[in-house]
N, C-alpha and C positions, 0 to 999 in steps of 0.2 A: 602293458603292451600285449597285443593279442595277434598271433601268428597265422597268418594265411596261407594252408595245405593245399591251393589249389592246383599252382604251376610252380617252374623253375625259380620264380623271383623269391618267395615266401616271406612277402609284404607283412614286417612287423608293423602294428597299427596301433593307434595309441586311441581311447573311445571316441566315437564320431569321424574317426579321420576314413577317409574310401582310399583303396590301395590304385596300384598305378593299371591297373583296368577299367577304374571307374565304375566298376557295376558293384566292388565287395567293399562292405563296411565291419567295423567294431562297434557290436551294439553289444551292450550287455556283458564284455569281457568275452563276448565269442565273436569271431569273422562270421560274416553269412551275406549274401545275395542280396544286395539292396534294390537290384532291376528285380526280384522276386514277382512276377507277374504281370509285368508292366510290359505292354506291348507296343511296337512303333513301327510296327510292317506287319500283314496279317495280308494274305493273296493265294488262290488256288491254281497251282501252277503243274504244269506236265514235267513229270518228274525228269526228264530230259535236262529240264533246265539247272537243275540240282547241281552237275550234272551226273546221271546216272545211268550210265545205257544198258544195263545189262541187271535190273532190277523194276520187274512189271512194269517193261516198255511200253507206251502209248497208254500208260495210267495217269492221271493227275493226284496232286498232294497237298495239304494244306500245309502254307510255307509263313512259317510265324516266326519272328524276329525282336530283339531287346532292344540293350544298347551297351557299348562297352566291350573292348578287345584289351588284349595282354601282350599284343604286335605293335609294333610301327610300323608298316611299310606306306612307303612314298608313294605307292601306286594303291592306294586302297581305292576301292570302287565303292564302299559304303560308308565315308570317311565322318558322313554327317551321323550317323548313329554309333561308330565307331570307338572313334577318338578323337581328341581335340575339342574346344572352346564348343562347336554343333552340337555335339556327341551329349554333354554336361546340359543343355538346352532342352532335351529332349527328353528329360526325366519328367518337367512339367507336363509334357505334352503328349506322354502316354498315355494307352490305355490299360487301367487294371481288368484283364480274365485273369479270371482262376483256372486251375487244370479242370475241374469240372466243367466247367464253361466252356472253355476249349474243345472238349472235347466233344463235347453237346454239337458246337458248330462243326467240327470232324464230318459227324457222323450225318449232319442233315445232307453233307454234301454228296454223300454215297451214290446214292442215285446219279449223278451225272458223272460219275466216274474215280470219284476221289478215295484215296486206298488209304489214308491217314495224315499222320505230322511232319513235318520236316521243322526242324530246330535249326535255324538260317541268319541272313542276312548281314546282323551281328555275329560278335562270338559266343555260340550259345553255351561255352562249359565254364565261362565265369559264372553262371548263372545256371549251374548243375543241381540245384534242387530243384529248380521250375523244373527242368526236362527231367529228374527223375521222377518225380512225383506225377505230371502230368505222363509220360511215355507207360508209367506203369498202369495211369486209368486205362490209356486207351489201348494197351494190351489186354485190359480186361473184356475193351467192348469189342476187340475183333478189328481190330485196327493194325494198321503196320508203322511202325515211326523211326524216323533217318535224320540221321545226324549231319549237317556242314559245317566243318572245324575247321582249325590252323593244326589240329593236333599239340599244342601244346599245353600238355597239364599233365598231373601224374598218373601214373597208370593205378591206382587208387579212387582216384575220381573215376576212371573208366569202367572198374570192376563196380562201383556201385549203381552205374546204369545200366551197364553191358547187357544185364538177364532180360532187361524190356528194350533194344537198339536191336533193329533189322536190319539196318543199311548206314552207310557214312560215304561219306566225300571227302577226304582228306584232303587240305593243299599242303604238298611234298613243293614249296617256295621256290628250292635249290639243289644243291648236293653238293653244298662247302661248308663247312661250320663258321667260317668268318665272314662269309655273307647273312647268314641267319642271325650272327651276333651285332655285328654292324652296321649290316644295310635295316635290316628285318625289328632287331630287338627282340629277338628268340634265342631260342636252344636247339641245336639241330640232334643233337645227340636226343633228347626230351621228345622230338618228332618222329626221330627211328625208332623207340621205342613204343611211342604210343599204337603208332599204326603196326609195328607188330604185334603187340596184344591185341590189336583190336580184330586183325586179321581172324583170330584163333574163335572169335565169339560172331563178325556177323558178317555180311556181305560189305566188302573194301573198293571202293575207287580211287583211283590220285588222282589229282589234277597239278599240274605245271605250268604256271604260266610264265610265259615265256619273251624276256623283258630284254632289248638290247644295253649290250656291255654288262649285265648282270649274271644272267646263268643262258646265254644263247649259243655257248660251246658244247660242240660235236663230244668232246672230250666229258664233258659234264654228265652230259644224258647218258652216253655209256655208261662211265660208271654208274648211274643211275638206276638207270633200266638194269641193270647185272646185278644192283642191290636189291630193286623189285624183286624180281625172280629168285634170288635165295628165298625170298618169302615162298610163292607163288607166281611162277607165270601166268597165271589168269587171272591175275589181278589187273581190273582194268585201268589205263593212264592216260587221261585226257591231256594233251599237249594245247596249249590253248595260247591265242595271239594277244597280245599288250596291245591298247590304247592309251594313248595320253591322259591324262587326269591326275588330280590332286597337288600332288607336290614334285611328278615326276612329269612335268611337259615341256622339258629341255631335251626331249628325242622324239621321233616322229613312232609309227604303231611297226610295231614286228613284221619286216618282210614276209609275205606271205610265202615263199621259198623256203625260206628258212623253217619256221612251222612244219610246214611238210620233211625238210629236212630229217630235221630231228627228231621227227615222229618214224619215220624209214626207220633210225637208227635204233630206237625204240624196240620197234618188230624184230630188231635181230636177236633181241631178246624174251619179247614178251610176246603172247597170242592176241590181246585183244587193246590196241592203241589207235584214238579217234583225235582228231583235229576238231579245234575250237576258235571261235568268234572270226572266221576266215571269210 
């Protein structure tokens, strides 16, 4: 049995078995990154969409994506590379780049605007040797590279990417611990921490989305936003609206009031909070 360092779970795995992300395997009596390379989303996208508003606005990014999350949640928006019976499908059906290779296409894009990598889609820190290994080339060639996570893994994993990470997007789910354990299949405590270390090394965003009867209390986001801000008040917090999909389409999309709401609520604590999918 071979021990998986990379999140909260630390999936003992016996050889060959892949732990419950789907992307790590025991090969060899060691855990390691079986999506290693494998790509199933690859798209140059205006870093906006990230989302990142307050990190080379009106620049675009190459936004490359695996397969395999360490989440559950019922509202996954990328549920087919994710998790689930699609997710395990989709190993056939990638494509292998290498970090060199990657980074080659990066760099051709330059010219029409593109600043570097975004590690997306998927959850790209089950699969933290690709993006360390590839984030470090393309620090070398003058490149910028951002991270989109659930934040959940150890802050271990984080320090051995952090020296080559400019930017991140964190989704902050909630701000209850029994909804990130029950609804989510997380760690809330493993998410406050991440994104406070992470704050200390590059440029931080949260995003929140914003799901009815889950975390759409006034009460929530205060505490919330009061927990941002011991960080940093200028840490930006995308408040962002829920549509239906996947497993959660027993409720209609987030009152668009609401949204705004609780983004008000937000500013009474933070400087810079934008509203999303409205």
């Amino acid at each position: 049995m071979s021990r998986c360092e990379v999140c909260f779970r630390h999936c003992e795995l016996k050889e060959g078995v892949t732990g419950f992300c789907g992307a790590r395997i025991c090969r060899d009596g060691k855990v390691v990154a079986d999506n290693y390379g494998y790509v199933t989303a690859l798209a140059l996208d205006l870093i906006e969409k990230k989302p990142l508003k307050r990190f080379f606005p009106g620049s675009r990014i190459l936004s490359v994506g695996s397969y395999g999350c360490n989440l559950r949640c019922p509202f996954c928006q990328n549920s087919e590379i994710s998790w689930g019976n699609e997710a395990a499908l989709y190993r056939e059906d990638a494509r292998f780049i290498d970090p060199e290779e990657l980074v080659n296409i990066a760099l051709r894009y330059q010219d029409i605007g593109n600043i570097g990598i975004a590690f997306t889609y998927n959850e790209p820190l089950v699969g933290f040797e690709f993006v360390r290994d590839t984030a470090k080339l393309s620090h070398e060639k003058g490149l910028k590279n951002v991270i989109v996570s659930n934040g959940t893994a150890e802050t271990d994993i984080l320090r051995q990417i952090a020296p080559y990470i400019d930017a991140m997007n964190i989704d902050l789910k909630c701000f209850d611990a029994d909804i990130y354990k029950n609804t989510l299949g997380g760690d809330f405590g493993m998410t406050k921490s991440f994104i406070e270390e992470a704050a200390k090394t590059s440029h931080v965003e949260l995003t929140t989305l914003i799901v009815p009867g889950i975390n759409d209390s006034e009460d929530m986001m205060r505490e919330e936003a009061e927990w941002i801000a011991s960080i940093s008040d200028e840490i930006p917090l995308h408040v962002s609206r829920f549509h239906p999909c996947f497993h959660m389409t027993d409720r209609g999309p987030t009152p668009v009031s609401t949204v705004y709401g609780l983004a008000e609520i937000a500013k009474e604590k933070l400087k810079y909070v934008y509203t999303g999918n409205c």
